[in-house]
C-alpha positions in Angstrom: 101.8 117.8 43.2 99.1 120.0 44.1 95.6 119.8 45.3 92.8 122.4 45.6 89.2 121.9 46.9 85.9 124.0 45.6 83.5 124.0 47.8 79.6 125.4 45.7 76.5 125.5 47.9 73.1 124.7 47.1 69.5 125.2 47.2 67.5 123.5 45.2 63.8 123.9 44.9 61.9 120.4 44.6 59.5 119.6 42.0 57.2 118.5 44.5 57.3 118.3 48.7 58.7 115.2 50.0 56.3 114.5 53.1 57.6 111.9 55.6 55.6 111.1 58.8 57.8 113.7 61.0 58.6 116.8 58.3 57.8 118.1 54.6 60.7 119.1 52.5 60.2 121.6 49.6 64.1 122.3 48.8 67.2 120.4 49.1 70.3 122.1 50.0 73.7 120.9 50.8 77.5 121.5 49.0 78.9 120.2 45.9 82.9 119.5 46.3 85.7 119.9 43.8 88.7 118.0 44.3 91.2 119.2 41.9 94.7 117.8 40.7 96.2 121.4 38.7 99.3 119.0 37.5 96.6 116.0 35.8 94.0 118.9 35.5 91.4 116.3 36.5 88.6 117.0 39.4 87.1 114.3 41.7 83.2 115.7 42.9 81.8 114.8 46.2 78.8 115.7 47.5 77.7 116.8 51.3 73.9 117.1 52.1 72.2 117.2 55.7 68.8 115.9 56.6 66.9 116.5 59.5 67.7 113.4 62.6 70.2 111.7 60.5 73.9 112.0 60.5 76.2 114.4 61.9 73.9 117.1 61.6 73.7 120.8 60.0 75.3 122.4 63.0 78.3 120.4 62.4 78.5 120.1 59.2 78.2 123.9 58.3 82.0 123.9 60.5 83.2 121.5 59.1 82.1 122.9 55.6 83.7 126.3 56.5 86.9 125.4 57.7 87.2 123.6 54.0 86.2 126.8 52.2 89.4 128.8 54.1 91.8 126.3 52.8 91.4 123.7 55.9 92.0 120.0 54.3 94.6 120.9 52.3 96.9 122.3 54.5 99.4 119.7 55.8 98.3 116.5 58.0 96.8 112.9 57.3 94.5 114.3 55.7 96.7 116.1 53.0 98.4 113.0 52.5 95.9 110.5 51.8 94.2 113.3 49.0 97.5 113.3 47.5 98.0 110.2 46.7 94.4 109.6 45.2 95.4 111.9 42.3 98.6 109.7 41.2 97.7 108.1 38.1 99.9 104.8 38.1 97.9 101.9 38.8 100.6 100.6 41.2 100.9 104.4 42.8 100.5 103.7 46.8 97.1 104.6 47.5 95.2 102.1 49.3 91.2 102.5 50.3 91.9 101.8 53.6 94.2 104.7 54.0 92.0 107.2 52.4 89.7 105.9 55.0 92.0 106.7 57.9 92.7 110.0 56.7 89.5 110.8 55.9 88.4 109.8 59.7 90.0 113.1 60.6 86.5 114.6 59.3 84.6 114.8 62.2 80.9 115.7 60.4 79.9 112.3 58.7 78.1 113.7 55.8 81.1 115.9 55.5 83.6 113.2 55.2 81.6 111.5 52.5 81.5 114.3 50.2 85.3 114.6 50.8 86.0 110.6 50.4 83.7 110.8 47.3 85.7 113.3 45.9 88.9 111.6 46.6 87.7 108.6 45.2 86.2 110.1 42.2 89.5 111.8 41.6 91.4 108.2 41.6 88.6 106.6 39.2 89.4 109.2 37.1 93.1 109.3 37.6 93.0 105.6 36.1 90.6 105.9 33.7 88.0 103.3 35.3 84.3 103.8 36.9 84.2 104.2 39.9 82.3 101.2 41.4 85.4 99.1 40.3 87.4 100.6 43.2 85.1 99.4 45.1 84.4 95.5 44.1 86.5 92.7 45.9 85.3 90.7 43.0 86.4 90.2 39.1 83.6 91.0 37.5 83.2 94.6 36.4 80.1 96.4 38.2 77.9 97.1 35.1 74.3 97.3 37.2 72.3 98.2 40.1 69.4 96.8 41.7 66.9 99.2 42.9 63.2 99.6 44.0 61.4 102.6 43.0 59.5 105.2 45.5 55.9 105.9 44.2 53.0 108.0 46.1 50.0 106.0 44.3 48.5 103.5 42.5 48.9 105.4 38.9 52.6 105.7 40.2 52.7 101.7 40.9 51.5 101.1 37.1 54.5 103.4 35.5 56.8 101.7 37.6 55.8 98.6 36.9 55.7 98.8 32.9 59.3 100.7 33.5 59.9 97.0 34.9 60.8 97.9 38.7 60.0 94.5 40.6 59.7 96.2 43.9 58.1 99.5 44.7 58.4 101.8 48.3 55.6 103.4 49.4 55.7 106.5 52.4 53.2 105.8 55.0 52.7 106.8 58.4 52.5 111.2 58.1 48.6 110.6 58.9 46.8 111.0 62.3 46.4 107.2 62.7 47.8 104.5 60.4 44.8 103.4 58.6 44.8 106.4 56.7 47.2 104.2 54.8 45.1 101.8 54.5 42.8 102.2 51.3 46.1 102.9 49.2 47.7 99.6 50.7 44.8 97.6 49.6 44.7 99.2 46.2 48.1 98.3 45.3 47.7 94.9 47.0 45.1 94.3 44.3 47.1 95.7 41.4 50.0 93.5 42.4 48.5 90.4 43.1 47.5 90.6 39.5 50.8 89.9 38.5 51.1 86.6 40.3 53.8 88.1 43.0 55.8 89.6 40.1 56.8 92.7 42.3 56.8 93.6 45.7 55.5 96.0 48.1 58.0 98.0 50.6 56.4 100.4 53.6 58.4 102.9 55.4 56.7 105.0 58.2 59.7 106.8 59.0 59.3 106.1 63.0 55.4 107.2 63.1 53.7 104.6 64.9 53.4 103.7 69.2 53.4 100.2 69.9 49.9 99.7 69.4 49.8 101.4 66.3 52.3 100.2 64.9 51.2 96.5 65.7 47.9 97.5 63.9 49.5 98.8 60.8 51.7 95.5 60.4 49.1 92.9 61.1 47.2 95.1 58.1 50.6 94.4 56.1 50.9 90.7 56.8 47.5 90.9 55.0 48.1 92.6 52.1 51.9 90.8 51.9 53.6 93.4 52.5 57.6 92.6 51.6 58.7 94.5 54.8 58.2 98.0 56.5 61.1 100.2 57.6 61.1 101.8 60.7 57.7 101.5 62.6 58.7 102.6 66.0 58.5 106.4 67.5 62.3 106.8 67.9 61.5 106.9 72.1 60.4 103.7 72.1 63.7 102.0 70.1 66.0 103.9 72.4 64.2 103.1 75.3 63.2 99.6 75.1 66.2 98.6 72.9 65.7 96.4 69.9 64.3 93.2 71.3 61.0 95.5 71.0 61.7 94.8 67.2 62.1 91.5 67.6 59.3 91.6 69.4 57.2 92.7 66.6 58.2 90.6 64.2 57.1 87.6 66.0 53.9 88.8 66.6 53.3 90.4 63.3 55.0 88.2 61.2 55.9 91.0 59.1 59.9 91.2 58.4 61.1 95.1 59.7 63.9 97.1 58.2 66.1 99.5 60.2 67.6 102.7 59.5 67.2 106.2 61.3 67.9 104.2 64.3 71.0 103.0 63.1 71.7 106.8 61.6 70.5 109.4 64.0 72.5 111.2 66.4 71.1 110.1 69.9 69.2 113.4 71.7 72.0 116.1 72.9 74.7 114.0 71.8 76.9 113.6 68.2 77.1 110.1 66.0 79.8 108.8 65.6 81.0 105.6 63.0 81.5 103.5 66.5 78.0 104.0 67.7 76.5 103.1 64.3 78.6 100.0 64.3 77.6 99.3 68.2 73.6 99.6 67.2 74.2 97.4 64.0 75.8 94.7 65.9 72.9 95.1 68.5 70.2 95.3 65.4 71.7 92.5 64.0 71.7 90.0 67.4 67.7 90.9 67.8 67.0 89.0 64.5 66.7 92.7 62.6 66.4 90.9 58.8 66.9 94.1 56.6 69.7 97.1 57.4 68.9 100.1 55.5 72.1 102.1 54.8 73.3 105.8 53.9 76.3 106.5 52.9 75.8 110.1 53.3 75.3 109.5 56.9 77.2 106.5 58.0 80.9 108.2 56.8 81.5 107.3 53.1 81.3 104.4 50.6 83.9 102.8 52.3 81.9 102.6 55.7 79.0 102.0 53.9 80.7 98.5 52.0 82.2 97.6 55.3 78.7 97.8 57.4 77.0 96.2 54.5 79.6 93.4 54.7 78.6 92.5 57.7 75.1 92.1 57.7 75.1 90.4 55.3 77.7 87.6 56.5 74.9 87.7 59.7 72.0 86.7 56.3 70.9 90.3 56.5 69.1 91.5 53.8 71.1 95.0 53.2 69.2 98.1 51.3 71.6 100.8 49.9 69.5 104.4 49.2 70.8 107.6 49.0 70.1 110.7 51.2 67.4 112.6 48.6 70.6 114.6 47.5 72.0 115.3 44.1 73.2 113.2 41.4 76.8 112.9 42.8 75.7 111.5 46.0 73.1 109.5 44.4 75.9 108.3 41.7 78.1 107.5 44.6 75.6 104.9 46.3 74.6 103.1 42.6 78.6 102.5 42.5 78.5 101.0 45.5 75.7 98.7 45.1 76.8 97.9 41.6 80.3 97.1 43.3 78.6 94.6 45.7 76.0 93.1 43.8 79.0 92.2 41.2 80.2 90.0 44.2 77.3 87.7 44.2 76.1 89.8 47.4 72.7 90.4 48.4 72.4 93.5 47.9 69.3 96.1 46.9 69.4 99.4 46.5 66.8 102.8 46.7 68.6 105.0 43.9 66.1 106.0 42.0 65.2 110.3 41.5 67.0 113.4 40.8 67.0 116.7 41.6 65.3 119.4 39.1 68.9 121.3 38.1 72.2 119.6 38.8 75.8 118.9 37.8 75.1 115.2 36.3 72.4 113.6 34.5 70.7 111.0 36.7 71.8 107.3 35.5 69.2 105.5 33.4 67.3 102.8 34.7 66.6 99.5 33.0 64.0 96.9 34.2 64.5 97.6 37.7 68.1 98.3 37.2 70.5 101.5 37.0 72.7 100.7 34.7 76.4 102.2 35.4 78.2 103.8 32.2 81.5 102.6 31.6 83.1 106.4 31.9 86.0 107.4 34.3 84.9 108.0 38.3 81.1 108.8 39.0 81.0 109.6 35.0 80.3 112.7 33.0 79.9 116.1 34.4 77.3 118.7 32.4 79.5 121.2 30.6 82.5 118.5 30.0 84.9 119.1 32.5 87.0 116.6 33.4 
């Protein structure tokens, strides 16, 4: 049996700038992967996209990235191995998760080695005719939906959310010169949700904006307005030096619940992340009463990673948010699989998968009342153009 693997860059222009409280994006750009069986003819896609502070980095990626396009992966090794076996199709074939895991851990770029386990895995789905998410579950129940918030910029945003039936929204906040800047939008969409009785929530994210001072400001202003909980609130210097009883700190003080995630994400200053680290902050998050873990695939490794971390915040009574990376669909497909996977175990699990890019390979995945709804189709489901 053999195995080839396509590697297509991208740029993509965005229908509008994505503005964060350290950078404004106008394109996306990252790799689409091709994993393909030439005895089954099938392909498994994976997808590999860098964003500034998170992950691996460009740097490293880009080698990693290069090496595939002169025929690297495929060449002999672990690695070789544990791609092989993902394109058997006998449901009994030996292919376990856990060793695609291992051999994927050879990828030393974390956004690389998802795209390459996404690929893999996509290639098994498909190998044995089943979605994708159900490679995933530990439970019976087949993963049909997703829950998800939805990311708006306003308060006419809020309303076509809302009669889409989202029951929690995510708003950016923090890219102005102080943090009350936000404040006239909060309070707007305060009063447009109180309105319906506590029927849908309010999530902040400042994207690691704020000094202690400000950011103590800006969450006594969201206890006000009831704010569900705001993610990230803390200049990065201040998290890596003080540590995370600074959060905990907050919290008490605030009584506003907080939600990690570039601190449990970014490479620390002059030095590369690594799957360990991650696990070493969560742990560390997780002892300083953090309540919600925001979580990446794209950046923490691979689904698998991604279910195992989730695992275990939430067996600590961690809430546990599941978003993708602002990629394409494959990536963004990958992550709804994974939440659908978990929620199907009773889990508590949310997710941020809502969006698509202006052109791509797949059609994002419809959304119903606050829900994207996974199609019951082989892998991460149909490719534009039909190929298999």
């Amino acid at each position: 049996m053999s195995l080839s693997l396509h590697v297509t860059p991208y740029r993509v222009p965005l229908s509008s700038p994505i503005r964060t409280a350290r950078t404004v994006i106008s394109e996306r750009c990252g790799w689409r992967l091709q994993l393909r069986c030439h005895q089954t003819q099938l392909t498994g896609w994976g997808e590999v996209a860098c964003w500034p502070g998170f992950g691996s980095g460009l740097a490293e990626t880009e080698r990693e990235v290069s090496a595939w396009e002169q025929g690297g992966p495929l060449s002999g090794g672990p690695l070789s191995g544990g791609l092989m076996a993902c394109a058997l199709t006998e449901p009994s074939a030996p292919c376990t998760l856990e060793e695609l895991q291992q051999a994927c851990a050879h990828v030393s770029s974390l956004e690389a080695r998802h795209g390459l386990e996404l690929a893999a895995l996509d290639l098994r789905a498909r190998a044995l005719g089943r979605p994708l998410a159900t490679l995933l579950t530990k439970g019976s129940e087949v993963p049909r939906r997703a829950p998800t918030h939805c990311l708006i910029r306003d308060l006419e945003g809020a309303k076509r959310a809302v009669e889409s039936g989202f029951r929690s929204l995510k708003l950016k906040v923090g890219a102005g010169a102080h943090w009350s800047e936000d404040g006239l939008l909060i309070a707007e969409l305060s009063a447009y949700l109180d309105d319906l009785k506590g029927a849908v929530t309010l999530r902040l994210d400042a994207n690691q904006a704020w000094s202690e001072v400000d950011a103590v400001g800006a969450l006594v202003t969201a206890h006000a307005y009831g704010v569900e909980w705001l993610e990230e609130p803390l200049q990065r210097s201040l998290t890596e030096s003080q540590g995370w009883s600074l959060w905990r700190s907050l919290q008490r003080r605030t009584g506003v619940t907080l939600a990690a995630d570039e601190s449990l994400q970014q490479a620390p200053l002059g030095e590369p992340l690594s799957a360990s680290l991650i696990q070493r902050r969560l742990g560390q998050a997780l002892d300083e009463g953090v309540e919600v873990i925001t979580l990446k695939p794209m950046f923490v490794g691979g689904l698998l990673s991604c279910a195992t971390l989730a695992r275990t915040a939430l067996q600590r009574g961690a809430r546990v948010c599941l978003t993708h990376a602002l990629e394409g669909a494959l990536g963004r497909r990958g992550v709804a699989h994974l939440c659908a996977a978990l929620a199907s175990e009773g889990l508590r699990v949310e997710g941020g998968l809502t969006g698509a890019l202006p052109v791509d390979v797949m059609s994002p995945l419809e959304v119903s009342e606050g829900q994207v709804l996974i199609p019951d189709e082989p892998g991460l489901g149909a490719v534009n153009g039909g190929e298999r």
